[in-house]
C-alpha positions, 0 to 999 in steps of 0.5 A: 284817679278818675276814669273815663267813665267818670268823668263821663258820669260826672258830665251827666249828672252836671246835665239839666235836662228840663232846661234842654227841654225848655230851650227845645220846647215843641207845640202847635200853633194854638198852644204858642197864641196861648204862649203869646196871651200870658206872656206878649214879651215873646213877640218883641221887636228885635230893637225891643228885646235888644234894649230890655236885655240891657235893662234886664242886668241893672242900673246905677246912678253915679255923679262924675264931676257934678253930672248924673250918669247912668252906668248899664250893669250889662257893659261891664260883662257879668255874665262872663267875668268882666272879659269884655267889659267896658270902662269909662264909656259911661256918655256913650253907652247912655246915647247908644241905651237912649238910641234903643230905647226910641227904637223900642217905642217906635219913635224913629231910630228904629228905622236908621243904621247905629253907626259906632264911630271912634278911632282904632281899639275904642272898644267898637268891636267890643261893644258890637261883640258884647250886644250879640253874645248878650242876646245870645244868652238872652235868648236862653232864659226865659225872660228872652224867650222868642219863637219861630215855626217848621213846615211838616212835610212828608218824606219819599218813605212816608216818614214826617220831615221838617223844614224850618222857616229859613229866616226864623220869623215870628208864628204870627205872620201866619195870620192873615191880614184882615184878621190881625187886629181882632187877634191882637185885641183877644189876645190882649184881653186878659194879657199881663201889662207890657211896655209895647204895644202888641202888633204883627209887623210884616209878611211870610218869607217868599219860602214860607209864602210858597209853603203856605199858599201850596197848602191852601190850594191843597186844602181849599183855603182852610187856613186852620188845615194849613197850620196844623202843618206848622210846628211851632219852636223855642228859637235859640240865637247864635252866631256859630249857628247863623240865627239871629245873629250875622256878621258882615266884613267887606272883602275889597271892592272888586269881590263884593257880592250882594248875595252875600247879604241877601242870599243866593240861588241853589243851582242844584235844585233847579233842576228839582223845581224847574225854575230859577225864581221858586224859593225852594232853590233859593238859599235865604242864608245871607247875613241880612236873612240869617240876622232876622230877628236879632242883630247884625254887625257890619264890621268897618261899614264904610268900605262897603261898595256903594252898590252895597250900600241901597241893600243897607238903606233899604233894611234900614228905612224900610226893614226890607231886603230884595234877594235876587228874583223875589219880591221885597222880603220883609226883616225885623233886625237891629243893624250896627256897624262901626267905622273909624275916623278916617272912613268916616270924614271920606262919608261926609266928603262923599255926595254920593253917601249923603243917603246913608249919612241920613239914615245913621244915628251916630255914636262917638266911642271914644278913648278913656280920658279917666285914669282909673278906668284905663288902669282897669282895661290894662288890669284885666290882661296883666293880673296874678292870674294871667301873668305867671312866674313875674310880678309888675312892680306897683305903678307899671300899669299907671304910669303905661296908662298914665301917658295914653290918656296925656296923648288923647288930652287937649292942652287947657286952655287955662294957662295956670293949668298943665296937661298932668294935672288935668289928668289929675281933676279928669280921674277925681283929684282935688286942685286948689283954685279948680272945682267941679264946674271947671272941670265941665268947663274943661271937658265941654270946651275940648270936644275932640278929647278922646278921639285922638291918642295912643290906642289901648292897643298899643300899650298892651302890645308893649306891656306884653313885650316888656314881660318878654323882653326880660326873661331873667327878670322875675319883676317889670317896673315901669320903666321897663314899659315906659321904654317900650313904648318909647321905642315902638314909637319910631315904627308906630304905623298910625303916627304920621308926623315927626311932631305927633312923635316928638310930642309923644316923647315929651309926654313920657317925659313928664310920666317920669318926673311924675312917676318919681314924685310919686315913688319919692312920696312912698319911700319919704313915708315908708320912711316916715311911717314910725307911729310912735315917732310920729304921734310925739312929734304931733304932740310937741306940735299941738302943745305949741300950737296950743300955747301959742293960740293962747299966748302962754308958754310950753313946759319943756318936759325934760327941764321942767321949765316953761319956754316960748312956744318953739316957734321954729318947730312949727314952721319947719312943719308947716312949711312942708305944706306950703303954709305962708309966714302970713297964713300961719295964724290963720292955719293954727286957729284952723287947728285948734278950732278942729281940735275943739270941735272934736272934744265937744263932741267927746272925741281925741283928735288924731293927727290921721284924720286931717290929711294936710297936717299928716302929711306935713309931719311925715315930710318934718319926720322923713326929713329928720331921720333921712340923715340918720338912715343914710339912705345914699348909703344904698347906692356904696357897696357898704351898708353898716349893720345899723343901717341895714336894720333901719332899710329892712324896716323901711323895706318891709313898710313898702311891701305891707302899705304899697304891694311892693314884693323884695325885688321891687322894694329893693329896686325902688329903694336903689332908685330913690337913693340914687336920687338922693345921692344927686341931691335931687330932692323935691320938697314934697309936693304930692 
């Protein structure tokens, strides 16, 4: 067993001592403009490191329903596996990524508050969240590297001290103004390429201003004296630590105070410094200082009191803030706030507000409305690694998904079209009659698609209750769930009417029969999964297809005689598929077409490869052996010995094709046979 010194041992030799000091690199003033000439990425704008640390992870073109979108690989959380990731959001994060990437260049959105604007549990915080840890982790590598300076002064005993700029600004601002420009061309000279422009962009802080004017005075204006006091550093953001990264949340009106935002007089060190306006008893430590050169969040922006609001505009407009008795200080920050529906139409009503609506941009985060990508945000709190000691059974999480997305779904406007299939084409699906310029028809003419509906929130509340719910369980099916969520309905805090409430009900409805289908489906083909059965039976149609195309008659292989084609075989299978009496020549020539296509080019057809005729000879084959599995017989207390064989086999099919474990298996088994037992039995339509 290891020892404490081990493990002590252990965490040593983990340590990467260059690394650390890399990140606390030390120099001086004309070691960083040599920094600044190899490598001018270190003197970014704060929009600018913002926008190429998204770039920095990758991007990818993908096509949904004929639009090419871009998916950022930096949204879907790599670097700390997936927790915050972000799914199905592909339009937004390319508006807020066009949004950064203007203010980049300098276009003007640099100049506006990023205003994330969706209903509750959207992902806003998340989105927010994710951008301030990325530049957190962006600012550890080198390629994010940024730097900030310290005053050297002497201490009471002779020792150095130093105090750090208070809000972390760039060594550049050191430089005086009527010589920037020849720097900036000298420093250029020789530089490797860079996306921006290099520039020097603002004033010291009234701290530093003070710091540096003192040293001036005290070296008769030789400003190569004043820096050699200046000791430049690496500058690491964090939020824990107040650098670079704030956080600002409204408390009720009546307690909001603005130097929570811009910083606050130190009573104590006046005394010290004889008056209240020296910066030296002042604390630049509000959320608008701490946040410069990095972002600041402003969570529920909104409620912010007007007063508030001239402080945010003015960091916005004009990238400067007023701290109390100093003059206007400048800031370098990306400002992002978010708000919800309701919030948001009090703004437009507002007159009042009218300044700030025209100094945001606005970026919709709406609700998921693809299946697929909703699964997935369940997926990542309810796996085998987070869930111990209970399986969910196949479909839990679908189904609970299934009706979040039916709730932020607007009815089509196509008659022929229900709200279930809609959901279907939205995740992908294929519909007779429906391509994918319908399914952009169907996405532009429901503008509000998303913005409304049941919260991921709320589901993941009532996944996490079933689980809990049902201690002796060691399964939960989705039933379980779909109860949940029926009954949190009634106390549902964000449902105001009984009509949004009934409509929610007849939606988990529909999520029932749907699910039905869809274990009816699976256990119809676990049924009918019998390969050989399944090939002869393929067979014996192809060899009546075939003489019947060709208007020849069949060998019967038991009799030895030949007969007309077995014309009441072949439409027993292709009914299955809702081939029309009219249709059938037709889909027989289609067959042998296909069948003939694939023999010049010296390959054997196989029932697999054409999905429709697959299916249409399961359901022929389900419906033969149905009876002699006597599947009803699942819900008698009796099952023969030869059925039990025959429900085993079928069973074990469910666990190895559908990621059934035996309790699941057994339950779906039950249902399906239940179902059954009351005749309820849909000719398969999915």
């Amino acid at each position: 067993m290891s020892t404490g010194s081990d493990l002590i041992s252990l965490i040593a030799s983990r340590q990467n001592l260059d690394d650390y000091q890399k990140k606390h690199w030390t120099g001086t003033m004309a070691q960083y403009l040599e920094i600044v000439r190899s490598d001018p990425n270190v003197t970014r704008t704060a929009y600018q490191r913002l926008y190429d640390m998204i770039i920095s992870k990758g991007t990818e073109e993908i096509v949904v329903n004929k639009e090419k979108l871009a998916r950022y690989r930096f949204f879907e959380d790599p670097d700390n596996n997936g927790d915050d990731a972000i799914f199905g959001l592909e339009r937004t994060m390319m508006s807020l990524v066009n949004v950064l990437k203007s203010a980049a260049h300098g276009y003007g959105t640099e100049r506006r508050v990023l205003l994330l604007h969706g209903p509750v549990g959207s992902s806003k915080s998340t989105l927010a969240r994710l951008l301030k840890k990325g530049l957190e982790r962006y600012s550890r590598t080198d390629e994010g590297r940024l730097f900030t300076y310290s005053w050297k002064e002497t201490g009471p005993d002779g020792e150095e001290l130093l105090t750090e700029c208070p809000m972390h600004e760039d060594p550049l601002h050191l430089i005086p103004h009527e010589d920037r420009p020849e720097i900036i061309r000298l420093l250029a000279e020789g530089a490797p390429s860079h996306p921006y422009d290099l520039s020097i962009e603002g004033d010291l802080c009234p701290f530093c201003r003070q710091m540096f004017n003192e040293r001036m005075a005290r070296y008769g204006g030789e400003w190569a004296r004043v820096v050699e006091d200046v000791q430049v550093q690496r500058l690491i953001l964090s939020e824990q630590d107040r650098v670079g990264i704030g956080t600002f949340q409204p408390k009720d009106e009546k307690n909001q105070d603005a130097t929570e935002l811009t910083g606050d007089i130190n009573y104590r060190k006046i005394a010290e410094y004889g008056t209240e306006s020296d910066p030296r008893a002042f604390n630049f430590d509000g959320e608008f200082n701490i946040a410069n050169r990095g972002i600041i969040e402003f969570i529920e922006v909104l409620k912010l009191d007007v007063a508030f609001l001239y402080d945010l505009l003015g960091a916005s407009q004009e990238h400067k803030i007023k701290p109390k008795k100093f003059a206007q200080t400048d800031i370098d920050e990306v400002i992002v706030g978010h708000t919800n529906e309701p919030e948001y139409k009090k703004l437009q009503s507002n007159e009042f507000m009218e300044a700030l609506r025209d100094r945001t941009v606005k970026i919709d985060v709406p609700y998921v409305t693809r299946l697929a990508d909703e699964v997935r945000i369940y997926e990542k709190d309810y796996n085998d690694r987070k869930v111990r000691g209970k399986r969910l059974a196949p479909h839990t999480l679908e189904v609970a998904a299934m009706w979040a997305i039916l709730t932020r779904l607007e009815e089509p406007k196509n008659a022929g079209l229900t709200l279930m299939q809609k959901l279907k084409l939205y995740n992908g699906k294929t519909l007779p009659g429906f391509t994918e310029d319908n399914i952009k028809e169907l996405r532009e003419e429901a503008e509000r698609e998303g913005m409304l509906g049941i919260s991921p929130r709320y589901v993941q509340d009532k996944i996490s209750n079933a689980l809990v719910a049902h201690p002796t369980e060691r399964s939960i099916n989705p039933f379980m769930v779909l109860n949940e969520l029926e009954t949190g309905l009634k106390h549902h805090s964000l449902i105001n009417s009984d009509e949004t409430r009934k409509h929610y009900r007849h939606l988990l409805s529909l999520v029932k029969e749907e699910y039905e289908d869809i274990v009816k489906n699976e256990v119809q083909r676990a049924i009918a999964a019998d390969e050989d059965a399944l090939t002869r039976l393929c067979g014996n149609y192809i060899d009546n297809v075939k003489a019947y195309t060709q208007r020849e008659k069949v060998k019967n292989k038991y009799t030895g005689q030949t007969e007309e084609p077995d014309e009441r075989l072949m439409r027993s299978i292709e009914e299955k598929i809702d081939i029309p009496e009219s249709r059938k020549d037709d889909f027989r020539r289609e067959i042998m077409n296909y069948i003939g296509a694939l023999a010049l080019d010296g390959k054997r057809f196989d029932y697999r490869t054409n999905e429709r005729l697959q299916k249409a000879l399961e359901l022929k084959l389900f419906q033969d052996q149905k009876d002699t599995i006597k599947l009803t017989s699942l819900v008698s207390s009796v099952v023969d010995k030869d059925t039990q064989e025959k429900i085993d086999i079928v069973k074990a099919r469910l666990i190895r094709n559908y990621g059934y474990d035996e309790d699941s298996a057994t339950d779906v088994l039950n249902y399906v046979a239940s179902i059954f037992a009351r005749g309820d039995v849909k000719r398969g339509s999915h």
